[in-house]
Biotite code that builds the C-alpha atoms (Angstrom):
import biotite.structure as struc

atoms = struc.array([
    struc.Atom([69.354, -80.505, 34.929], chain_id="A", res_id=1, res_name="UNK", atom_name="CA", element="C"),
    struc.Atom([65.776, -80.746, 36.317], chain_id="A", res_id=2, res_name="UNK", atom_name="CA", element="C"),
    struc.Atom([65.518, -83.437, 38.921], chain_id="A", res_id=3, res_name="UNK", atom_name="CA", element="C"),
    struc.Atom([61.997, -85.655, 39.023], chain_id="A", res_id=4, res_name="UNK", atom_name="CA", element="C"),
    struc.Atom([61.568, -87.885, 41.848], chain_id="A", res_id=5, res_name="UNK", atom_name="CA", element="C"),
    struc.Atom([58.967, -90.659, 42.313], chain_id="A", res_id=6, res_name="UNK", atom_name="CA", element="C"),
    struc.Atom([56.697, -91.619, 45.626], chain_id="A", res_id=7, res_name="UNK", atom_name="CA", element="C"),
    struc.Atom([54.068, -93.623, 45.596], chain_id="A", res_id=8, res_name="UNK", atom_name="CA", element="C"),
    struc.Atom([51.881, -93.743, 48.900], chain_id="A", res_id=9, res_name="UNK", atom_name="CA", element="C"),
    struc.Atom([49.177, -95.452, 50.208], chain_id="A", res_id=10, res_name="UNK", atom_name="CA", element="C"),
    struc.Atom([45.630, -93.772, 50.962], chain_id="A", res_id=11, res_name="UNK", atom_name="CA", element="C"),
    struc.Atom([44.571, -95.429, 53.630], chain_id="A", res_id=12, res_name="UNK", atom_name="CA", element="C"),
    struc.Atom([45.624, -94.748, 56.946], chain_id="A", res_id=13, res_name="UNK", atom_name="CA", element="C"),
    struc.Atom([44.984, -98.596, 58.401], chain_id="A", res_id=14, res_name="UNK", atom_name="CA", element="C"),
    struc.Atom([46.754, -99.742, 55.685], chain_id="A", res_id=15, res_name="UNK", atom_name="CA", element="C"),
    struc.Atom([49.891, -97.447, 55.698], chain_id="A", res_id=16, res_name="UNK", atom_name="CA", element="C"),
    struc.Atom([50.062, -98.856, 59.598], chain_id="A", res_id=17, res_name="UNK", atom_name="CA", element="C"),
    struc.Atom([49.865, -102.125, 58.165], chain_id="A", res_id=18, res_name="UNK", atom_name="CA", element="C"),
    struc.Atom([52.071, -102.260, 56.260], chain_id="A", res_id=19, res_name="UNK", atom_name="CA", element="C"),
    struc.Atom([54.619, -99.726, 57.679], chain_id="A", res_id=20, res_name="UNK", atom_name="CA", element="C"),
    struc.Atom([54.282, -97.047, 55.379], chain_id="A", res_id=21, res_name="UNK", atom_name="CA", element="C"),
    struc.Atom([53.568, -94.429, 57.848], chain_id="A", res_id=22, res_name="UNK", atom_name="CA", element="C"),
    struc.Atom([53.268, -90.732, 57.090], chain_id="A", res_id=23, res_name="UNK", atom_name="CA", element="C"),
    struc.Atom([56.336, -90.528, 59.427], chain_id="A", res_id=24, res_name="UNK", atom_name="CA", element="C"),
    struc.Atom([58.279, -92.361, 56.737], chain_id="A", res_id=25, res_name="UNK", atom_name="CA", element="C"),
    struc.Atom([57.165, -90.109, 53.934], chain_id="A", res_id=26, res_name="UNK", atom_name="CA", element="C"),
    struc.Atom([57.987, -86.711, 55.636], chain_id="A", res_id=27, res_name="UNK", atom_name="CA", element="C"),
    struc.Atom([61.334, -87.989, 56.000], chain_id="A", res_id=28, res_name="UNK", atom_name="CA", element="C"),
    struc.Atom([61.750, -89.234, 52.032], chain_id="A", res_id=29, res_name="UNK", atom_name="CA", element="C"),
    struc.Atom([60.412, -86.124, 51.359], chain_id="A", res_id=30, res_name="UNK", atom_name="CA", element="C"),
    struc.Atom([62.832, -83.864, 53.344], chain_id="A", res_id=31, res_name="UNK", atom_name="CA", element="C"),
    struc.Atom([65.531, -86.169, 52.041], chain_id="A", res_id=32, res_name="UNK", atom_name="CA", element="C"),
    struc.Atom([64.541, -85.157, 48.477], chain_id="A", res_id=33, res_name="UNK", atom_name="CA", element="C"),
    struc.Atom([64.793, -81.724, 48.823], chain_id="A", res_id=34, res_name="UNK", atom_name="CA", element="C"),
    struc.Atom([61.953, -80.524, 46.427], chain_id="A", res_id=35, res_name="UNK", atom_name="CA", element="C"),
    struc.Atom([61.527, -77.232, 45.170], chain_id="A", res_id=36, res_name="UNK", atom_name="CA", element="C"),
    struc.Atom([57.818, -78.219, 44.201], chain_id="A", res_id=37, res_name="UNK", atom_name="CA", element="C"),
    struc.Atom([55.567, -81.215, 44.863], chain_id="A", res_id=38, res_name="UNK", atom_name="CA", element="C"),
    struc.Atom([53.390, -82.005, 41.942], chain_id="A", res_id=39, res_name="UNK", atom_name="CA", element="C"),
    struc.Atom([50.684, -83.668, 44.125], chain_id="A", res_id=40, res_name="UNK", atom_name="CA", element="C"),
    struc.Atom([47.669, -86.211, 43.153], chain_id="A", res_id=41, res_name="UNK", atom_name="CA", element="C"),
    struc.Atom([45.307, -83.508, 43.994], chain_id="A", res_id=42, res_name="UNK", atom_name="CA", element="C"),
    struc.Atom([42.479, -82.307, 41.705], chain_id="A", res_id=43, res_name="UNK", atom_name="CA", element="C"),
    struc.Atom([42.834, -78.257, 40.919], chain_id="A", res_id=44, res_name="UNK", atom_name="CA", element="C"),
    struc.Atom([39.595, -77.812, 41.613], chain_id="A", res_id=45, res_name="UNK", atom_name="CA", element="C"),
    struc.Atom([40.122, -79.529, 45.316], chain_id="A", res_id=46, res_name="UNK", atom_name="CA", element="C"),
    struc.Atom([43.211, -77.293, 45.675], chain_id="A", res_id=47, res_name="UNK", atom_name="CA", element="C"),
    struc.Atom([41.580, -74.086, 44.725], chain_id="A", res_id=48, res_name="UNK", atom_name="CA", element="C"),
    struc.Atom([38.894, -74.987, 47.652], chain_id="A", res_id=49, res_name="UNK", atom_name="CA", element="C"),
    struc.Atom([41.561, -75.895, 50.322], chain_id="A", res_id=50, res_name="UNK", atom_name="CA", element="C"),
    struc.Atom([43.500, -72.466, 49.678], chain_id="A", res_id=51, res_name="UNK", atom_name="CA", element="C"),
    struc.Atom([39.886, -70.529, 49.826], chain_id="A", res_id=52, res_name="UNK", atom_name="CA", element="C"),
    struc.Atom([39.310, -72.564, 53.254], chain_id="A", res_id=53, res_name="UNK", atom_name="CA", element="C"),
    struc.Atom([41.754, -74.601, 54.744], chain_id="A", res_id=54, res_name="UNK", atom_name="CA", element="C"),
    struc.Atom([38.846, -77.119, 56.534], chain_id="A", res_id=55, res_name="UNK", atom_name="CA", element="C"),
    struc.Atom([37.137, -77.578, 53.259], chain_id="A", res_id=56, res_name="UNK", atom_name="CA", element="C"),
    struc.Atom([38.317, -81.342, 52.611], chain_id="A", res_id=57, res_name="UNK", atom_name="CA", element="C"),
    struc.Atom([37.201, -81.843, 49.353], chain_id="A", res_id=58, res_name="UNK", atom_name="CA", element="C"),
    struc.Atom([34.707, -84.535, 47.856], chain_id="A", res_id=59, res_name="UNK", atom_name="CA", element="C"),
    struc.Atom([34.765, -87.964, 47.727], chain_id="A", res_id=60, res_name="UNK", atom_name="CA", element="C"),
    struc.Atom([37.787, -88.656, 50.497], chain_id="A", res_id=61, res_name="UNK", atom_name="CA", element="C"),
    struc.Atom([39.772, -86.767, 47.957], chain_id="A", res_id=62, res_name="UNK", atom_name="CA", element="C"),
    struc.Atom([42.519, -85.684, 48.152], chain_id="A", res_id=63, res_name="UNK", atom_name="CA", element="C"),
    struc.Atom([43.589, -88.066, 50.532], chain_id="A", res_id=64, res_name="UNK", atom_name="CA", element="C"),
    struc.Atom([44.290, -88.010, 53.982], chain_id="A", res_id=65, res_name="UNK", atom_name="CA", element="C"),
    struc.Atom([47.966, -87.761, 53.251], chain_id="A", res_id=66, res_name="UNK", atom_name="CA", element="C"),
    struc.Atom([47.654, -84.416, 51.967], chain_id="A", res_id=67, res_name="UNK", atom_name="CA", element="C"),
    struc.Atom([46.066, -82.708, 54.767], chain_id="A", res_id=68, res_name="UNK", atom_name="CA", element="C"),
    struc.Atom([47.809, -84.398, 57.357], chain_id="A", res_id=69, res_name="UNK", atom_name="CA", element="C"),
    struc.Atom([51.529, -84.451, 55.911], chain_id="A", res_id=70, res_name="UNK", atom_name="CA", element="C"),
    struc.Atom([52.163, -82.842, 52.627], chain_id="A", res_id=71, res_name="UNK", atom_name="CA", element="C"),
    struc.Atom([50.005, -79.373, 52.687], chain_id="A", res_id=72, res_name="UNK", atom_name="CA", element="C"),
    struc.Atom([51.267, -78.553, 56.100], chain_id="A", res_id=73, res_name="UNK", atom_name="CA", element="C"),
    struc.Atom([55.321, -79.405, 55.464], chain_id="A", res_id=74, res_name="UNK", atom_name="CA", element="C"),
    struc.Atom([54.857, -77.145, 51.893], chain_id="A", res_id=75, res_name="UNK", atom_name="CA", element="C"),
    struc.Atom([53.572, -74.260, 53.907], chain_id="A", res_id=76, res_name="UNK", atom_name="CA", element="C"),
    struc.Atom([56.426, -74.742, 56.998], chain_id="A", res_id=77, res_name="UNK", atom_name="CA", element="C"),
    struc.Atom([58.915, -75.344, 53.970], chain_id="A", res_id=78, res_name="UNK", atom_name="CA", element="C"),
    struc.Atom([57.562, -72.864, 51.354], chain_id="A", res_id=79, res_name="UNK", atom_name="CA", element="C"),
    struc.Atom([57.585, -75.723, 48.891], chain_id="A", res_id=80, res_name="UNK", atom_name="CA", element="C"),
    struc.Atom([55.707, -74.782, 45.865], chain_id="A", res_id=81, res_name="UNK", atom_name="CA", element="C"),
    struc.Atom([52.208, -77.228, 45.429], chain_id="A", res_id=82, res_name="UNK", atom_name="CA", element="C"),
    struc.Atom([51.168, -78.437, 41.878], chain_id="A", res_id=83, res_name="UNK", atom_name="CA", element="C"),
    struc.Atom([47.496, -79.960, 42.005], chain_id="A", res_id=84, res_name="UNK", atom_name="CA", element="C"),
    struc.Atom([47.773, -82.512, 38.987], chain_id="A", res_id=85, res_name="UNK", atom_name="CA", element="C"),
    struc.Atom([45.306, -85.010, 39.548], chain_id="A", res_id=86, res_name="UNK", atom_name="CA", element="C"),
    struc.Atom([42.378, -85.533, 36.812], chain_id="A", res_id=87, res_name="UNK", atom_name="CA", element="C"),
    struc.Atom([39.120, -87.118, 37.208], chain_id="A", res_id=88, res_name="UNK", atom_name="CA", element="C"),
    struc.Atom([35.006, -85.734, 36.271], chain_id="A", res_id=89, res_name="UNK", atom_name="CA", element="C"),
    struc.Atom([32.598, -86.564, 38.804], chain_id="A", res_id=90, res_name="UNK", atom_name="CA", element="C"),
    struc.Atom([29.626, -86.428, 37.053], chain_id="A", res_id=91, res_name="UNK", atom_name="CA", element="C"),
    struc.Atom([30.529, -89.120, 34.722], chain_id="A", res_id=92, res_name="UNK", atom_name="CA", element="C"),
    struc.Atom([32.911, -90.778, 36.788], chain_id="A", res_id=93, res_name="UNK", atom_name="CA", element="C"),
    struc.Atom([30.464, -93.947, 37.728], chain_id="A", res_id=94, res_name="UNK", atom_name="CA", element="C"),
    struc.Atom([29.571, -94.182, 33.974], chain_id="A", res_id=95, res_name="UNK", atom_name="CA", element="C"),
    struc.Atom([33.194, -95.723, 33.605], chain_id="A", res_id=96, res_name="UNK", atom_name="CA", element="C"),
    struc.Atom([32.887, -98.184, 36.149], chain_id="A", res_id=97, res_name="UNK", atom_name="CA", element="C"),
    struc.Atom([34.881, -101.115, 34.839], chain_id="A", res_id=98, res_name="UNK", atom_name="CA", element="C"),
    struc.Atom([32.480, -104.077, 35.906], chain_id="A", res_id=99, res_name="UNK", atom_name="CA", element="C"),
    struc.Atom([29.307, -102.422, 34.001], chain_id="A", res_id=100, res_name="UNK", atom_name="CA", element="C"),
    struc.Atom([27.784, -104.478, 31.928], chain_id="A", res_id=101, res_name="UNK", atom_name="CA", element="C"),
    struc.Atom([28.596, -107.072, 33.596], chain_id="A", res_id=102, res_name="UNK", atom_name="CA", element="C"),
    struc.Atom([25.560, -109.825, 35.053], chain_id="A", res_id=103, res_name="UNK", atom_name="CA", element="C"),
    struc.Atom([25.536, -109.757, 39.179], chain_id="A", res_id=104, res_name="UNK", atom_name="CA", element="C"),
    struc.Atom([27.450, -112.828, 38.828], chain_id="A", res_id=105, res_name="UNK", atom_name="CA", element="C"),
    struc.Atom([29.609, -111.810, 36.594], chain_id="A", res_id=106, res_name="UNK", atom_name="CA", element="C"),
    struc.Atom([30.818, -108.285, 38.784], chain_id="A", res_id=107, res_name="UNK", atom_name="CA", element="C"),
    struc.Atom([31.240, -110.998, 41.798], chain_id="A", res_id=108, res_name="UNK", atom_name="CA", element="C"),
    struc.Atom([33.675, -113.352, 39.929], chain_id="A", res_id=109, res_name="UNK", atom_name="CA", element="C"),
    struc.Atom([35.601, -109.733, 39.158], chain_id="A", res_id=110, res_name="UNK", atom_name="CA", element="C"),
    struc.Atom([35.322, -108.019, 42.116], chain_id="A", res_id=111, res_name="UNK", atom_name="CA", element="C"),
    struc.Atom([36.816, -111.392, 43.686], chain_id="A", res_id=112, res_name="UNK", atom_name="CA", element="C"),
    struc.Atom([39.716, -111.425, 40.918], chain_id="A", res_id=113, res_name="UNK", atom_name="CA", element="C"),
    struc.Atom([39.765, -107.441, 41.810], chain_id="A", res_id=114, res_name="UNK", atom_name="CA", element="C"),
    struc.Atom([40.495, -108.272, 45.282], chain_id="A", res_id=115, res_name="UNK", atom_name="CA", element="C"),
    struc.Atom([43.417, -111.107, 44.409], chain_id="A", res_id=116, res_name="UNK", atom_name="CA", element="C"),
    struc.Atom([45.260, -108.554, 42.563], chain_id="A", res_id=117, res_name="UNK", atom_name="CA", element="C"),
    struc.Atom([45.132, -105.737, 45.937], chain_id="A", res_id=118, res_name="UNK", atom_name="CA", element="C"),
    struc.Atom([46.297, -109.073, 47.674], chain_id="A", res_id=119, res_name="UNK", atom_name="CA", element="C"),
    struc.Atom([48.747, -109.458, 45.520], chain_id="A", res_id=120, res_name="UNK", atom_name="CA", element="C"),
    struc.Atom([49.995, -105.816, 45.277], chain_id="A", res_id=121, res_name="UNK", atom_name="CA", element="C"),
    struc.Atom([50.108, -106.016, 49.053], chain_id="A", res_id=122, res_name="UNK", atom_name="CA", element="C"),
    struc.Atom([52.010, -108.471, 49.912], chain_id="A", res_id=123, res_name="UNK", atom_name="CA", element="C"),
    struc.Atom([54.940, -106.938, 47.796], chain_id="A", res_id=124, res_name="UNK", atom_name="CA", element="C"),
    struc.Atom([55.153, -104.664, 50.920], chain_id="A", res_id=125, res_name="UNK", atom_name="CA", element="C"),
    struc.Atom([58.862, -106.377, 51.680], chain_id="A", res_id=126, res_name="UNK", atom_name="CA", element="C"),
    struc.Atom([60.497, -105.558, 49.052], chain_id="A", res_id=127, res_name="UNK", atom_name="CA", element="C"),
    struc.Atom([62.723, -101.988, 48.566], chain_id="A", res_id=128, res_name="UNK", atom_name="CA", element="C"),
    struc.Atom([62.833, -99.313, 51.463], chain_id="A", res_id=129, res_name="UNK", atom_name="CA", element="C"),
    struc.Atom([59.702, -97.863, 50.872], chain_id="A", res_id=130, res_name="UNK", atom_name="CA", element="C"),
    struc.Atom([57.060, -99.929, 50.873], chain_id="A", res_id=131, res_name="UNK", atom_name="CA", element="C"),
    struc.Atom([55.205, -100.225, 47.564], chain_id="A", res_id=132, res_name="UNK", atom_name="CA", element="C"),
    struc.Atom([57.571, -98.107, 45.886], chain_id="A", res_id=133, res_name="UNK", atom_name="CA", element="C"),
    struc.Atom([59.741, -101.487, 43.841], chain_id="A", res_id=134, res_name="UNK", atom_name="CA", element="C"),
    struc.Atom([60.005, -103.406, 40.700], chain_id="A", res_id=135, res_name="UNK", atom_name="CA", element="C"),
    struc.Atom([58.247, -105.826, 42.466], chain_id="A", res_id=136, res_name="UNK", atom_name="CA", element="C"),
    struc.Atom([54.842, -103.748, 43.399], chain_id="A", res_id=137, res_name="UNK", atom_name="CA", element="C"),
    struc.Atom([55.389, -102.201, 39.936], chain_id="A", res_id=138, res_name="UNK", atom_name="CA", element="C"),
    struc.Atom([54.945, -105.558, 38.236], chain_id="A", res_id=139, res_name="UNK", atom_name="CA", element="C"),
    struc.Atom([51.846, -106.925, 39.790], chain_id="A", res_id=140, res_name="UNK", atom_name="CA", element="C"),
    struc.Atom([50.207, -103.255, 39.502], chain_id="A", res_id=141, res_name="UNK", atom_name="CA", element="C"),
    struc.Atom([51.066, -103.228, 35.659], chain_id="A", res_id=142, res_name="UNK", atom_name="CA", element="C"),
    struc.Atom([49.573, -107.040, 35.007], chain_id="A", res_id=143, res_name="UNK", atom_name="CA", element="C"),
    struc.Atom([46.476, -105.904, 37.096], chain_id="A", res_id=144, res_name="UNK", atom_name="CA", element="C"),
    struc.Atom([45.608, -102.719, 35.111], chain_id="A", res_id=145, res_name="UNK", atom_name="CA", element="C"),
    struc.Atom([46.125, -104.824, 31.858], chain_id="A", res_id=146, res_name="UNK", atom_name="CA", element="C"),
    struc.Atom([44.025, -107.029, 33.428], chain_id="A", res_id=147, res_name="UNK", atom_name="CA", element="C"),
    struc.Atom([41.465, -104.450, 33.794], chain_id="A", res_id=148, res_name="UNK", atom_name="CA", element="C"),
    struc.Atom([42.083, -103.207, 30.362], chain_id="A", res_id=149, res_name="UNK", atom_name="CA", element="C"),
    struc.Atom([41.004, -106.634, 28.760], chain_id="A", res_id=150, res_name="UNK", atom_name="CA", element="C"),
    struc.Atom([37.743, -106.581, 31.054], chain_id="A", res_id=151, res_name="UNK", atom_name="CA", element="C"),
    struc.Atom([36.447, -103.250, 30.233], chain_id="A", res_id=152, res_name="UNK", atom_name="CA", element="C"),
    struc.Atom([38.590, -101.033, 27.309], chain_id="A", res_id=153, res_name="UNK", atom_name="CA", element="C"),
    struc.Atom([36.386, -98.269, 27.586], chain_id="A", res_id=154, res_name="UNK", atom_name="CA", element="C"),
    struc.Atom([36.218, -97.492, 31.151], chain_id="A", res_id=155, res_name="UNK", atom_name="CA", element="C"),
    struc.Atom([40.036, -98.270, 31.780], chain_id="A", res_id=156, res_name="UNK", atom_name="CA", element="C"),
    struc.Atom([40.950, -96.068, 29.024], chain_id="A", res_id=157, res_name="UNK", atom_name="CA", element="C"),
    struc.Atom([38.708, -93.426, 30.350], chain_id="A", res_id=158, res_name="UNK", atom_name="CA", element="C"),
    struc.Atom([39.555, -93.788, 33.799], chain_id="A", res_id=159, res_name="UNK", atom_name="CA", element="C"),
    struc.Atom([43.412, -94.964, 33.662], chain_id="A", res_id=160, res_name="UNK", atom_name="CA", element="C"),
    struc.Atom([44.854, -94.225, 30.558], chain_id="A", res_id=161, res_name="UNK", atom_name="CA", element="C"),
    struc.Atom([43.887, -90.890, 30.160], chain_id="A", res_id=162, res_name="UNK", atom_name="CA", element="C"),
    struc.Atom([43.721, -89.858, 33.420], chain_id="A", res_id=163, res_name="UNK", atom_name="CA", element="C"),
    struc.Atom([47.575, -91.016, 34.138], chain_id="A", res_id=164, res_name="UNK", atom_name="CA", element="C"),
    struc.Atom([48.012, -89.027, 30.368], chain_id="A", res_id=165, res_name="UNK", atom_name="CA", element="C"),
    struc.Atom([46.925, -86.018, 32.162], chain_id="A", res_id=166, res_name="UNK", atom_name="CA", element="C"),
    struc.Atom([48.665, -86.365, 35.358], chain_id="A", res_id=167, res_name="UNK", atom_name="CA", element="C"),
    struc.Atom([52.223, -86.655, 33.330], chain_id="A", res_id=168, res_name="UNK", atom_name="CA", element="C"),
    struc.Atom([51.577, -83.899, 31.704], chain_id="A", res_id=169, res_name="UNK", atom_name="CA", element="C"),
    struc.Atom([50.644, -81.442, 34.406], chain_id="A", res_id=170, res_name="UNK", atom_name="CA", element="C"),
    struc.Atom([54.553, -82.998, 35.489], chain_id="A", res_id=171, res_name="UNK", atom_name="CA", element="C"),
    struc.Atom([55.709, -82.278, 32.270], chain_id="A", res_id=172, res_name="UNK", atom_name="CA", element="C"),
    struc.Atom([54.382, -78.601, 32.054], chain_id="A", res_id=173, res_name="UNK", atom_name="CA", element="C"),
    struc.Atom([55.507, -78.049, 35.383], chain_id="A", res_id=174, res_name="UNK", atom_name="CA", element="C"),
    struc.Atom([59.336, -79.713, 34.079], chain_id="A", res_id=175, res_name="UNK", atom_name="CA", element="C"),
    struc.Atom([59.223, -77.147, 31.443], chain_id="A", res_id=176, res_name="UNK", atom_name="CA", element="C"),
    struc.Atom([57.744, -74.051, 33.469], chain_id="A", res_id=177, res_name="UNK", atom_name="CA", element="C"),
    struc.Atom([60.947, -74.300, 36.838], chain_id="A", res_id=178, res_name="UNK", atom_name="CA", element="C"),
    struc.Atom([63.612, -75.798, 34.945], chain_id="A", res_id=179, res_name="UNK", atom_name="CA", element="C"),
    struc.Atom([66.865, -76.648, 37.286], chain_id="A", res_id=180, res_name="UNK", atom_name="CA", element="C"),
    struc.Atom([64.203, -77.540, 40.127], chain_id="A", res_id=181, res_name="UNK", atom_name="CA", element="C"),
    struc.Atom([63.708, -80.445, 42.083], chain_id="A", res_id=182, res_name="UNK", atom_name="CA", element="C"),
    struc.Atom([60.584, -81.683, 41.580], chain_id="A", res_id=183, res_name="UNK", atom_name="CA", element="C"),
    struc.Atom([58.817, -84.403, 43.325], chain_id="A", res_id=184, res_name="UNK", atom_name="CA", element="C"),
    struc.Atom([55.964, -86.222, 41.988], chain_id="A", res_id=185, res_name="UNK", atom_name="CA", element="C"),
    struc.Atom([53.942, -87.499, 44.798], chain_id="A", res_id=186, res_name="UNK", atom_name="CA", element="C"),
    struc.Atom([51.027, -89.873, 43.768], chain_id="A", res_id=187, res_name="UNK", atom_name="CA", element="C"),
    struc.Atom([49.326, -93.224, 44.872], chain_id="A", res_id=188, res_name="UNK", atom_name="CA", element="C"),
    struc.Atom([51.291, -96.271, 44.552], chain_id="A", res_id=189, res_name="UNK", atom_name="CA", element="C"),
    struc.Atom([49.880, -97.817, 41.654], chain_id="A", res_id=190, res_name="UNK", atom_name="CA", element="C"),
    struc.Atom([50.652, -94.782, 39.308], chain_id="A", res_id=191, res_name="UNK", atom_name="CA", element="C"),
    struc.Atom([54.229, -95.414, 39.817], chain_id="A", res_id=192, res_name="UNK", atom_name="CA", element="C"),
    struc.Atom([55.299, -97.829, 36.921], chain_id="A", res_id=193, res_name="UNK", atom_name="CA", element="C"),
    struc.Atom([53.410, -95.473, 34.353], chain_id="A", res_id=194, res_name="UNK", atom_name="CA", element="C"),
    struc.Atom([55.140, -92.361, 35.507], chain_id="A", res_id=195, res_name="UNK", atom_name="CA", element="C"),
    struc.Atom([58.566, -93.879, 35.524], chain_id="A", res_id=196, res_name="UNK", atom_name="CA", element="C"),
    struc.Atom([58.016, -95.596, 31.975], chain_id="A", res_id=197, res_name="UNK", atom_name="CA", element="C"),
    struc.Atom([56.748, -91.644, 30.766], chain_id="A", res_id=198, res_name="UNK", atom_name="CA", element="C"),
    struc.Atom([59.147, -89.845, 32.814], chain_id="A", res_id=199, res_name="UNK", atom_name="CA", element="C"),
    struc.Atom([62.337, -92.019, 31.632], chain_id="A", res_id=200, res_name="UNK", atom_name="CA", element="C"),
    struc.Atom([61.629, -90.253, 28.037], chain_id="A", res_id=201, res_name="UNK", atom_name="CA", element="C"),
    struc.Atom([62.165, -86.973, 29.321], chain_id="A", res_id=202, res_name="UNK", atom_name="CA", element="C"),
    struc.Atom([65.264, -84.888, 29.544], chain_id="A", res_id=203, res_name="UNK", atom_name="CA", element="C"),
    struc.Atom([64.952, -85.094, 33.576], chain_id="A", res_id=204, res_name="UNK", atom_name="CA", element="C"),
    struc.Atom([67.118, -86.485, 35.907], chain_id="A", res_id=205, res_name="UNK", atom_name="CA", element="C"),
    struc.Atom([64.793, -89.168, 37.350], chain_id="A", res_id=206, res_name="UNK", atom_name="CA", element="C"),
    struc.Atom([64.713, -90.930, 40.976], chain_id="A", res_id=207, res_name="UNK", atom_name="CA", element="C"),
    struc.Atom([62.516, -93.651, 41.879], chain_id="A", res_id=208, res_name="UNK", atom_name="CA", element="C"),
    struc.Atom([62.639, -95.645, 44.189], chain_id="A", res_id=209, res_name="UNK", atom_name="CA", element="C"),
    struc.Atom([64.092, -92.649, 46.234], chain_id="A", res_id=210, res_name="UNK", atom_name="CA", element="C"),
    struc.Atom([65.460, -95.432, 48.584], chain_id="A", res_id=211, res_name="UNK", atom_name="CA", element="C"),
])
């Protein structure tokens, strides 16, 4: 059977020292795991650039520092096959922002609620082995994207739902495509719950947390 595993990781390098989630931590989850491919939250587009020059970092911070640092290096020293799955369009990407509409006073009150939530998401860092990867960050992640739902439909369907539809399924394709492999889905943190409550329907072995 196909094995899918699950890690969620933080972007941001101050906050994976925070919050001891260093890229230290992941190489070893990740060389635990085993994977015969990483499906990685990487745009194609950014991954066809990187293989045509390896100092080309992209656009917008993405993908994230992770990647260059950790995860494209250990699949070329480990001949791990790299799946870019990530989905976004740039050029109406700040059409969808979730707080248009919205009076100046209005965004402030939600950019401040915005802000409780990453507090609250953050200090879940206790819980499980690998930090942000629990029930526990899962929860508050899941009631702060509904939250966002009920704010702005459009732009979270646009920007969320679909995009996280798009994601699974470049998984899913990739599932059907090695079968018998171990796969690991590596992704920011607050993808997690949606990929394990997809994943769980399909005929995979899945593992998450992977401590």
């Amino acid at each position: 059977m196909t094995t899918v595993g699950i890690l969620g990781t933080i972007h941001n390098p101050e906050l994976r020292e925070r919050y001891h989630c260093s890229l230290s931590l992941y190489k070893d989850v990740i060389q635990e795991f085993k994977p015969d491919i990483i499906c990685g939250e990487v745009h194609p587009q950014s991954w066809l650039r990187y293989l045509k020059d390896k100092n080309d970092r992209g656009y917008w911070g993405e993908p994230a520092s992770e990647y260059w640092e950790l995860i494209f290096p250990l699949c070329e020293a480990q001949n791990i096959t790299f799946v870019p799955i990530d989905w976004f369009e740039l050029d109406v990407w700040n059409a969808f922002d979730p707080f248009n509409g919205y009076s100046s006073v209005e965004r402030k009150e939600l950019e401040q609620r915005d802000d409780h939530w990453f507090t609250e998401q953050m200090e879940t860092y206790r819980f499980g082995e690998i930090p942000f990867n629990s029930n526990e960050f899962d929860s508050a992640t899941k009631q702060k994207y509904e939250w966002l739902y009920q704010v702005n439909p459009k732009a979270q369907n646009f920007r969320w739902v679909v995009r996280n539809q798009i994601m699974i399924q470049r998984v899913k394709n990739t599932v059907e495509a090695h079968p018998g492999k171990r796969i690991l889905c590596i992704i920011g943190a607050d993808h997690n719950y949606i990929f394990q409550e997809e994943l769980l329907k399909e005929p995979v072995e899945l593992l998450y947390p992977l401590r």
